[in-house]
C-alpha positions as CSV (number, residue, x, y, z in Angstrom):
1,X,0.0,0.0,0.0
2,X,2.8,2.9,-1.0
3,X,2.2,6.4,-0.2
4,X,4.0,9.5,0.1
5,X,4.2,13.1,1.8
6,X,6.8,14.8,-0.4
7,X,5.6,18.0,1.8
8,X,6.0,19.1,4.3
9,X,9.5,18.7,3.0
10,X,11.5,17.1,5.9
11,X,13.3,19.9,8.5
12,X,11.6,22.5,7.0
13,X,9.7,24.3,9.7
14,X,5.6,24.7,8.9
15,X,3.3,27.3,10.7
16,X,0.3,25.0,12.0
17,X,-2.2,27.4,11.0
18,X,-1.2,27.4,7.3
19,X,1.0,24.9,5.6
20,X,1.0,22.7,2.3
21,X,0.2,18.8,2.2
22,X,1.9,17.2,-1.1
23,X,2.2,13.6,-2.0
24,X,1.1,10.8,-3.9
25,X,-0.8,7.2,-2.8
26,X,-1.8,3.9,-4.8
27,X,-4.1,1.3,-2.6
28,X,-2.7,-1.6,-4.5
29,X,-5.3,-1.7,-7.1
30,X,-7.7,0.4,-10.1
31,X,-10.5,-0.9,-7.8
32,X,-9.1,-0.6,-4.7
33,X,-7.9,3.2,-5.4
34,X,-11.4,4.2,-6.9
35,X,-13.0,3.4,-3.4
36,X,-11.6,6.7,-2.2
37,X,-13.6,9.2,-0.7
38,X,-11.3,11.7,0.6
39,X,-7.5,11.8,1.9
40,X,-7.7,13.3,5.5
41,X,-4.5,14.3,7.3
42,X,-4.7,14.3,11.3
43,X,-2.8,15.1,13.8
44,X,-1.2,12.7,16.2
45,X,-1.0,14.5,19.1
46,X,-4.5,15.6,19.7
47,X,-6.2,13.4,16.5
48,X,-7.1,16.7,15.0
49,X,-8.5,16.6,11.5
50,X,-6.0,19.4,9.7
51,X,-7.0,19.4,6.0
52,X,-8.8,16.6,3.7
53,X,-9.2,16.7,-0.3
54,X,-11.5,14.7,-2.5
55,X,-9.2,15.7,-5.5
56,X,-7.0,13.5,-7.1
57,X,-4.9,14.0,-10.3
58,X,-2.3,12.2,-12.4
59,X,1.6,11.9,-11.5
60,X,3.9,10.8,-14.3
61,X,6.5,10.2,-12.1
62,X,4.7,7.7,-9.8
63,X,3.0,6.1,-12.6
64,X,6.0,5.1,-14.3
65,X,8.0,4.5,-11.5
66,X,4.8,1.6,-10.1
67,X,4.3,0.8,-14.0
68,X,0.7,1.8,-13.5
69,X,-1.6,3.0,-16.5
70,X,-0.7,6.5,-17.3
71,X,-4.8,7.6,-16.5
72,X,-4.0,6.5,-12.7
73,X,-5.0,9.0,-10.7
74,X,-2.5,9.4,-7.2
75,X,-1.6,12.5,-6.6
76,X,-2.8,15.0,-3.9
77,X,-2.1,18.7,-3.2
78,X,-4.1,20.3,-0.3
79,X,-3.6,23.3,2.7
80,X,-3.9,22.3,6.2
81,X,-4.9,24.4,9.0
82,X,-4.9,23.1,13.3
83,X,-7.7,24.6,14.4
84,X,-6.9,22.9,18.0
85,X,-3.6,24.5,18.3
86,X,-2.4,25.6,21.5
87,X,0.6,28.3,22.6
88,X,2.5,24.7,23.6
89,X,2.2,23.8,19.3
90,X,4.5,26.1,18.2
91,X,8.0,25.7,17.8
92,X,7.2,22.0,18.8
93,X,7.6,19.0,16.7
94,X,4.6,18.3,14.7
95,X,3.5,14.7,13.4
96,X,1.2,14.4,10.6
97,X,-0.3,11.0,9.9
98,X,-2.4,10.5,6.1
99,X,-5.5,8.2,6.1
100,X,-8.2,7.5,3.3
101,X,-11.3,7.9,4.0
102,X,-13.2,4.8,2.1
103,X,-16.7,5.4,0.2
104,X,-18.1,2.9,2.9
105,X,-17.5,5.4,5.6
106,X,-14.2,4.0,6.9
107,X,-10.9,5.5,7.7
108,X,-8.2,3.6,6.7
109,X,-4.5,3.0,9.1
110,X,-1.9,5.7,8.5
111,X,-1.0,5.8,4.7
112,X,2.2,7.5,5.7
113,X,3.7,9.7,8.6
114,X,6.2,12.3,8.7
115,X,6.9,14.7,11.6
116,X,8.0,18.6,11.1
117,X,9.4,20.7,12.8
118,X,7.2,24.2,13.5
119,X,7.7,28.1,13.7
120,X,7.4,29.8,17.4
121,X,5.1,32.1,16.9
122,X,1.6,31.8,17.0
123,X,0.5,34.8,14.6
124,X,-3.1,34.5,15.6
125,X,-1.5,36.6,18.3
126,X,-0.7,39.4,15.4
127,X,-2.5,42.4,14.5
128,X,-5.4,41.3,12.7
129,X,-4.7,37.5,13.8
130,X,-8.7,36.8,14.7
131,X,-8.7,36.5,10.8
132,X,-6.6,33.0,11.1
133,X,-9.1,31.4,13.3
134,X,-11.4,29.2,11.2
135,X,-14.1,30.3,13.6
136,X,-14.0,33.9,12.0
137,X,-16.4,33.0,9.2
138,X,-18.2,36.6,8.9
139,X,-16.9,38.2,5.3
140,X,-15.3,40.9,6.3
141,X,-16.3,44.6,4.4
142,X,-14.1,47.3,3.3
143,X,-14.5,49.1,6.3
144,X,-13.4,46.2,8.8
145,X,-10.0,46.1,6.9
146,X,-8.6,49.1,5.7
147,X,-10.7,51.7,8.3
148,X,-8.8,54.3,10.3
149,X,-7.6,53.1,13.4
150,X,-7.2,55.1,16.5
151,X,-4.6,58.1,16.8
152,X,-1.2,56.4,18.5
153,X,-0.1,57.5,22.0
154,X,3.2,57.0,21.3
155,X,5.1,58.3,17.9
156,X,7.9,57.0,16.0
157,X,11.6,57.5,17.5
158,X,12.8,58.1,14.4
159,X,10.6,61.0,13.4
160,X,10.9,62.5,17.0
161,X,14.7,62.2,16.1
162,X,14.2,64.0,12.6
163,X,11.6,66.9,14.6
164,X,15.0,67.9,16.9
165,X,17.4,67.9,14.0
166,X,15.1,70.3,12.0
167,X,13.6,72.6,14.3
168,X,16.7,73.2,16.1
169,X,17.5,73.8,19.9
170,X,14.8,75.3,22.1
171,X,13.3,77.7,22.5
172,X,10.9,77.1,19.6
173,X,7.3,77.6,19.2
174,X,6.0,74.5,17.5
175,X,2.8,73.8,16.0
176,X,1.5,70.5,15.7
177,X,-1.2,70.5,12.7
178,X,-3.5,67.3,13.3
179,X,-1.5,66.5,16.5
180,X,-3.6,63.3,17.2
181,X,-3.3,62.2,20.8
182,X,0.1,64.6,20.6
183,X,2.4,61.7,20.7
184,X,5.3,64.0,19.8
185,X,4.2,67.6,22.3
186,X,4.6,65.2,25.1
187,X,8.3,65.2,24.4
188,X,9.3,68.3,23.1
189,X,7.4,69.8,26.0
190,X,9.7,67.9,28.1
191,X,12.6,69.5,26.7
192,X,11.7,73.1,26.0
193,X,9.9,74.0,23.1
194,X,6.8,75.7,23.3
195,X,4.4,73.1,21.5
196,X,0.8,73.7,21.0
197,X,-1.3,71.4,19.4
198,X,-4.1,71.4,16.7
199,X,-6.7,68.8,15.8
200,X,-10.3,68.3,14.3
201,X,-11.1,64.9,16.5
202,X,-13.2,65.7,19.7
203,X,-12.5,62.3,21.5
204,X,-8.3,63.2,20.5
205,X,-9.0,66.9,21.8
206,X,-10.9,65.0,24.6
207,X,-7.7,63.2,25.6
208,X,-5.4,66.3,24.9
209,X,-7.6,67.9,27.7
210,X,-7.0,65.1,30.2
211,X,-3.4,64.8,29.6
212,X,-3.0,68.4,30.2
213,X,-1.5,69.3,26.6
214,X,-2.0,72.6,25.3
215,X,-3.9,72.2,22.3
216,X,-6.8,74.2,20.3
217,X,-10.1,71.9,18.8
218,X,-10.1,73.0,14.8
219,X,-12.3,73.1,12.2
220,X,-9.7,71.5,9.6
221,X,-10.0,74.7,7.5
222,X,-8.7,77.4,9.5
223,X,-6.2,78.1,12.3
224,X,-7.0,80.3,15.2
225,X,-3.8,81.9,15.4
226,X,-2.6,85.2,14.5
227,X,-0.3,85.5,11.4
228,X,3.6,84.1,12.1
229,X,2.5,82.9,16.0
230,X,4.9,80.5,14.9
231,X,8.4,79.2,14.4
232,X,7.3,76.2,12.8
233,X,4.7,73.5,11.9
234,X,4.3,69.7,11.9
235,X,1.9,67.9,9.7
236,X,2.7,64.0,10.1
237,X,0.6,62.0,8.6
238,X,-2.4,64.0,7.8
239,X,-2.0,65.7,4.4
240,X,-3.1,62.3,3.2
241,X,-6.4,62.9,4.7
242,X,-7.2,66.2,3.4
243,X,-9.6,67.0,0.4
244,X,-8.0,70.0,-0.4
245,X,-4.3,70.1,1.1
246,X,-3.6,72.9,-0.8
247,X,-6.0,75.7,1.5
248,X,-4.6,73.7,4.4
249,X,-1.2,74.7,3.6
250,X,-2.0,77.9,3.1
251,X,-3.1,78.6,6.7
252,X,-0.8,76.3,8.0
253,X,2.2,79.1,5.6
254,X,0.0,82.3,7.5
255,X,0.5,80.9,10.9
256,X,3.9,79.3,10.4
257,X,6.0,80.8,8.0
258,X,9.6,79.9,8.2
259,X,9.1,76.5,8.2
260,X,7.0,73.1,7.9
261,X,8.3,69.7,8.9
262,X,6.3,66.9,6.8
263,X,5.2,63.1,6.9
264,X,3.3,61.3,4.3
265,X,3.2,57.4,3.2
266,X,5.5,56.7,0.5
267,X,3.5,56.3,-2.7
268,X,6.5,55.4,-4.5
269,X,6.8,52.1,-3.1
270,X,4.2,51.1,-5.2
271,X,6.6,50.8,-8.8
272,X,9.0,48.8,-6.4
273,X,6.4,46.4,-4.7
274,X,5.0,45.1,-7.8
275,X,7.7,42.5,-7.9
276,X,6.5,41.1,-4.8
277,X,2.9,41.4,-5.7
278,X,2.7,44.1,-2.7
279,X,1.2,47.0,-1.2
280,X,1.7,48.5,2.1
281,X,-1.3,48.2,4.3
282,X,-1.4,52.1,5.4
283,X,-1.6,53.2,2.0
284,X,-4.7,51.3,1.7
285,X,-6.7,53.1,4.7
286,X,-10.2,54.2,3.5
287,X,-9.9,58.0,4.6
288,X,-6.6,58.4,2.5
289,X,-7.5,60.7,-0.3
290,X,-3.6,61.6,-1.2
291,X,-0.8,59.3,-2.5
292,X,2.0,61.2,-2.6
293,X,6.2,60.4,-4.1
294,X,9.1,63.1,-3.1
295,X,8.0,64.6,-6.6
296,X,4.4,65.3,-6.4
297,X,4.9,66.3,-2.2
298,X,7.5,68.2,-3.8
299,X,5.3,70.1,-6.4
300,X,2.7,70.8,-4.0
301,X,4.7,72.1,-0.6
302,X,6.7,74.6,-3.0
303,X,3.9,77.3,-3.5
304,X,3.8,78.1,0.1
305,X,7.7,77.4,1.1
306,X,10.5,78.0,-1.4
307,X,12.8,75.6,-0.3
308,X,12.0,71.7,-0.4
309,X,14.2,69.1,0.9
310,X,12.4,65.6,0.5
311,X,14.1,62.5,1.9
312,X,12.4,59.0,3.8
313,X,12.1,57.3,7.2
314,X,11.4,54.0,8.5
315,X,12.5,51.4,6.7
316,X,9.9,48.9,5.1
317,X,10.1,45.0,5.5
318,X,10.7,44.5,2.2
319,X,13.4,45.1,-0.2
320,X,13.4,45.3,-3.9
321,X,14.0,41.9,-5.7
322,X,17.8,43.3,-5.8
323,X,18.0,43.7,-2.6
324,X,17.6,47.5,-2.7
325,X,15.8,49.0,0.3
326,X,12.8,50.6,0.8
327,X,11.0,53.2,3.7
328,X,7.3,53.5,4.6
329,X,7.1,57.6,5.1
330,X,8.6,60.2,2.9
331,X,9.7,63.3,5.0
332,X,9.8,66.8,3.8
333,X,11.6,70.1,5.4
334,X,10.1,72.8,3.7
335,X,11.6,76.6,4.8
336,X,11.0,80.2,3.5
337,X,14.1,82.3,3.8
């Protein structure tokens, strides 16, 4: 009764929730193989049923290696997924055992055996991980995927880095435009400049309020400041969200204008990710309404500030199928003599 797993290849380490089964069975006989209902794969530890097929197709290879008609069917392909794994499954040796499930109900002894190693990490644990569990059945809209999530407490040490190079020692009176939860005041409070804060979202403005962080509650047109109140501005991550950046700009300019520190998602990783058949998540937020590369950012900041420098931050998982890296955010310093 020969049968075979030629994957999971042996050593190679699987994630339980998501791995290939590969191989090829004969049950001795034309009769004896067309009594197949489905091949079931279980595991041996807990007897868990982790993928079946009803699907079988031809293999050259096995057919002239047993000398069997070339219109024998014995080749399988399926996914498996443990739907009874347990923290204690990962990065633990996993046994896989094959049966046949006859057309009279029965399940057959183990066909064939092979035990893999797993990966540590259980990435139902991972941001969006509930979508791994087989009981997540509900289709999932638009909204449930790419929405806006909440404004971050804390900011990025690299752009908190980039703020103190550009804006110089204190004292400095800072604006944040679209300030969020003011991730970034908290700490350039701390050490001296005079940061004031500016957003449109009354449960953000709520939490400005309770964390005692200076901050005005905008209409997203205007700013409530008088002309140059300013030394400079901060808009991270928010001109991607604006249906007409352009006004924006122009207030932020009035209230602000020697200069304006900028963060946007990197559009241009698009023309590099296509290799990998990828696009970043962030980009794909429903409330973006901008996609901007250093050119276009470029194009528009230049109106209101005469001098553009555009450059990147935070580098992005991937690389470029030459091995070329990438970053997430493009960052501009824009500055009026």
């Amino acid at each position: 009764m020969p049968a075979h797993l030629d994957a999971p290849a042996p050593g190679t380490p699987v994630d339980p929730l998501c791995f290939q089964l590969r191989g090829w069975l004969w049950l001795d006989s034309p009769v004896a193989q067309s009594s197949i209902a489905t091949l079931e794969v279980y595991s041996a530890d807990t007897h868990t049923l982790l993928g079946s097929t009803a699907t079988l197709y031809a293999r050259p290879d096995v057919t002239a290696a047993l000398s069997l008609p070339t219109s024998a069917l014995t080749g399988f392909e399926f996914f498996a997924h443990h739907s009874a794994a347990t923290p204690a499954t990962f990065g633990a040796p996993l046994e896989v055992r094959l049966h046949a499930r006859l057309r009279d109900g029965s399940l057959t002894a183990p066909l064939a055996t092979a035990t893999v190693p797993t990966i540590a990490r259980d990435y139902r644990q991972n941001h969006f991980g509930i979508l791994l569990d087989q009981r997540t059945t509900a289709i999932q809209r638009r909204a449930n995927i790419f929405a806006e999530g909440p404004s971050l407490a804390e900011g990025s040490g690299e752009v908190a880095h980039l703020l103190r190079r550009h804006l110089g020692p204190p004292p400095c009176r800072v604006i944040d435009v679209g300030c969020g939860l003011g991730s970034y005041g908290r700490s350039l409070l701390a050490d001296g400049y005079d940061w004031m804060g500016a957003e449109v979202d009354d449960a953000d403005c709520a939490e400005l309020a309770r964390l005692g962080l200076p901050h005005r509650h905008v209409d997203g047109r205007t700013l409530p400041f008088a002309d140059a109140s300013f030394d400079a501005a901060l808009c991270l991550e928010v001109l991607e969200h604006l249906a007409d950046p352009a006004a924006v700009l122009a207030e932020i300019r009035r209230v602000a204008p020697r200069q304006l520190l900028v963060s946007v998602p990197n559009c241009e990783l698009l023309g590099y990710l296509w290799d990998h058949l990828a696009t970043p998540w962030h980009m794909l937020e429903a409330d973006h309404k901008n996609f901007y590369t250093r050119h276009s950012l470029g194009a528009l900041l230049r109106p209101f500030y005469s001098r553009v420098e555009l450059g990147f931050h935070t580098p992005y998982p991937l690389r470029t199928v030459e091995g070329t890296p990438l970053h997430y955010h493009l960052f501009a310093i824009a500055t009026n003599p």
